[in-house]
N, C-alpha and C positions, 0 to 999 in steps of 0.2 A: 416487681418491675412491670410497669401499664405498657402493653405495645398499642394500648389508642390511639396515640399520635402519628406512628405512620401508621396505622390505618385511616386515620382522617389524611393522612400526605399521599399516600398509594391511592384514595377512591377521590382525593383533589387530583391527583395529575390526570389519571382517565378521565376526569370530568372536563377538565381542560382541551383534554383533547380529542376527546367528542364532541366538546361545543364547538372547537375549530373546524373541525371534519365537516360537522353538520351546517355550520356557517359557511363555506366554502362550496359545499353541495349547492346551497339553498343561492348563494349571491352570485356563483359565478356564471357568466354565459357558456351554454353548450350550444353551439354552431358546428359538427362535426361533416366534414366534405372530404373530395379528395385529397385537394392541396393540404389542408390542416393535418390530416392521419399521413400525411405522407413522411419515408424518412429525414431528418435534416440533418444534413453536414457539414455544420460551418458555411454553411452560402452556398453550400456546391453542391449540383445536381448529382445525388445517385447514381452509380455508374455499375451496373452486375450486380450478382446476387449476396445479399448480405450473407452467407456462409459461405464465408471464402477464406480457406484455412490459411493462417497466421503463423510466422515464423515464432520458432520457440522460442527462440533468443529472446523478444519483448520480454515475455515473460522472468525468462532468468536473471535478465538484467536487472527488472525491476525489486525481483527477491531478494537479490545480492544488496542494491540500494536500501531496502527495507529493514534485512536484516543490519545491516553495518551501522545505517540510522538509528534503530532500537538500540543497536550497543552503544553509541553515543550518547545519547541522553543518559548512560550512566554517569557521565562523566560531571553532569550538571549538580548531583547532591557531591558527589565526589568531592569538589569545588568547592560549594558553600563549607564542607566540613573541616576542609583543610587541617586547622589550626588545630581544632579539638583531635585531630582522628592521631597526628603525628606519624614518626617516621614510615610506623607500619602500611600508610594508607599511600603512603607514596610508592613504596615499594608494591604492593597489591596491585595498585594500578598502573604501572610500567609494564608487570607480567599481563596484565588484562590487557595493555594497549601492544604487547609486544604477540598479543595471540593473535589481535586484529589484525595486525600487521601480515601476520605469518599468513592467515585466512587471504587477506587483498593482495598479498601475492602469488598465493596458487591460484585465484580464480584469475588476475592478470595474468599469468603464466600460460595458462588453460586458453587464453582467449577469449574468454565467456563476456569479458566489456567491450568487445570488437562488436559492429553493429555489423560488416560483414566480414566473415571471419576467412581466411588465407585460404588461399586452393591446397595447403598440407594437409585443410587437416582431416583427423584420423573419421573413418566413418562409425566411430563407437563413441565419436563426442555428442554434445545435446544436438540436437537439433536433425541427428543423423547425418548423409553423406551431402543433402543436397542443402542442408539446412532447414527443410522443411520436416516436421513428424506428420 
């Protein structure tokens, strides 16, 4: 078995994409001022210092959404296979869909999908007592 061919596809893609790097270098205008380096925000003026610590919560929300997302798309060959897979695959995926379940209700439970979460709660949850880490 010849591995020529990706190596001619591996030294085509770098070539590709050094001639684009290098064509973009070469074509584009560099005009670099203050206004241009400055930061943008959607239209709106900078306002304090861009290190300004963030609630955890973005974050865990976002997790939560990503993981639950990823376990979704199992659902999509699940689907196409239906017919062939039979009884077994229904059942398989009940218990898969009933784990989810089980997960989307501890972290509702938890409050972790609140964007601000209740004056209860506990200060050993994410985010600590004030919300902030």
């Amino acid at each position: 078995m010849s591995f020529a061919p990706v190596l001619v596809f591996f030294l085509g893609g770098i070539g590709l994409v050094a001639a684009a790097l290098i064509a973009a270098w070469v074509i584009a205008p560099s005009n670099p001022g203050k206004l241009k380096n400055s930061t943008y925000e959607c239209g709106e003026e900078p306002v304090g210092s861009p290190w300004v610590r963030f609630n955890t919560r973005f974050y865990v929300v976002a997790l939560i959404f990503l993981v639950f997302d990823v376990e979704v798309l199992f659902l999509y060959p699940w689907a196409i296979n239906l017919r062939q897979l039979g009884m077994y695959a229904w059942v398989d995926m009940a218990v898969f869909i009933l784990i989810l379940a089980v997960g989307l209700a501890y972290v509702w439970g938890k409050g972790d999908l609140e964007w601000i979460r209740p004056k209860h709660a506990s200060a050993g949850s994410v985010g600590g007592k004030d919300g902030i880490n």
